[in-house]
C-alpha positions in Angstrom: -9.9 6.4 7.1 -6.8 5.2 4.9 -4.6 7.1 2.9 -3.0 6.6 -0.1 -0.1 4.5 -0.2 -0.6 3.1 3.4 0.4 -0.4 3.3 -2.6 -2.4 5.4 -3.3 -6.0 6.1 -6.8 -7.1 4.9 -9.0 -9.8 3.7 -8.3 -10.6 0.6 -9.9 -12.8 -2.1 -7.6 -14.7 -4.7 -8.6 -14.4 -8.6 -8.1 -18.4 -8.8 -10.3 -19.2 -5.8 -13.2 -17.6 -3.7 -10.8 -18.2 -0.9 -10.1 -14.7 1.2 -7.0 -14.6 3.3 -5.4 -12.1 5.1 -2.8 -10.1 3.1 -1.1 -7.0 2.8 -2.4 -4.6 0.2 -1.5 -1.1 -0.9 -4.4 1.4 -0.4 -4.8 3.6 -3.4 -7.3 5.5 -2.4 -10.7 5.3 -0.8 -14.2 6.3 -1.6 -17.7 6.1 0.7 -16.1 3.3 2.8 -14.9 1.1 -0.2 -10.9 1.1 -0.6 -9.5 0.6 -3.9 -5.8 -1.5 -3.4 -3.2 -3.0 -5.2 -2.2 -6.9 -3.4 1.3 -7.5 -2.5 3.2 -10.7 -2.6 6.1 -12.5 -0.9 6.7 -13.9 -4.4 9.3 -11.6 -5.5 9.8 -13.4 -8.9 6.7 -11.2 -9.6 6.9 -8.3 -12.0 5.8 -5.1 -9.8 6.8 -2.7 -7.5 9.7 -4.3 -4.7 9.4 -3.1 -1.3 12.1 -4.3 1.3 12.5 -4.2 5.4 13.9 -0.7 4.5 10.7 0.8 3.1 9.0 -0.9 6.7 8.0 -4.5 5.1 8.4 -7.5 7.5 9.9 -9.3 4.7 11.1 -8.6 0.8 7.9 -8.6 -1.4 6.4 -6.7 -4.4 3.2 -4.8 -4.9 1.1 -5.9 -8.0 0.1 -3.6 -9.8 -1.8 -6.0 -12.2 -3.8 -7.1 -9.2 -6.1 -4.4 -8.3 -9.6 -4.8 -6.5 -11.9 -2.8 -4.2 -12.8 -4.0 -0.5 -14.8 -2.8 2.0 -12.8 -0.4 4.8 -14.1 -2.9 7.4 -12.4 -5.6 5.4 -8.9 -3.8 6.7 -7.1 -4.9 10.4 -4.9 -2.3 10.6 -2.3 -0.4 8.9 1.3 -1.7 8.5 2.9 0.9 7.1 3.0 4.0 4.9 5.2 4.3 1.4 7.9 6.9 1.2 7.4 9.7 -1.7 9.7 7.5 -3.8 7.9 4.5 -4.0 4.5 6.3 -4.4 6.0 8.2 -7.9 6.9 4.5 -8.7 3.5 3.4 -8.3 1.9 6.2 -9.7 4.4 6.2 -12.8 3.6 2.5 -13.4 -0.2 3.0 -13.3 0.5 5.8 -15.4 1.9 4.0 -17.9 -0.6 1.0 -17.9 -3.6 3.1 -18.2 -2.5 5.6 -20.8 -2.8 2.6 -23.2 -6.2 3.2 -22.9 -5.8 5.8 -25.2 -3.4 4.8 -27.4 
């Protein structure tokens, strides 16, 4: 069972290909064995949320909050890491924002 905001490393299909790699992703939250997450990238020219070595990354990267998708739990290898309190509110704030223009 995964928690929100643990950082995990799973298969993970890319929105210009049907390839699936293994990535990190940000677990939002998790229903009935599906886990909603949010990819991350080492491409930190990417608008999104930065995490560094401090909040427990192996390397500088950025959590995409315009990338969200659900996998299966037994898509997941094993949790990395989880977010402080901080970088949670950030998340949350930036979803937040996003999805109150729904109704705008």
């Amino acid at each position: 069972m995964y928690k929100p905001g643990d950082v995990v490393l799973a298969k993970i299909q890319f929105t210009d290909t049907f390839e699936i790699k293994i990535r990190p992703a940000l677990v939002l939250f998790e229903e009935y064995g599906n886990v909603t997450v949010a990819g991350i990238t080492s491409n930190t020219e990417m608008k999104g949320i930065s995490l560094t070595k401090k909040d427990g990354a192996v390397k500088d990267c950025v959590i995409k909050l315009n990338y969200i998708f659900t996998i299966s739990e037994s898509m997941i290898y094993k949790q990395l890491f989880h977010l402080s309190r901080e970088k949670k509110i950030a998340v949350f704030d930036n979803l937040h924002e996003k999805l109150g223009k729904l109704i705008e």
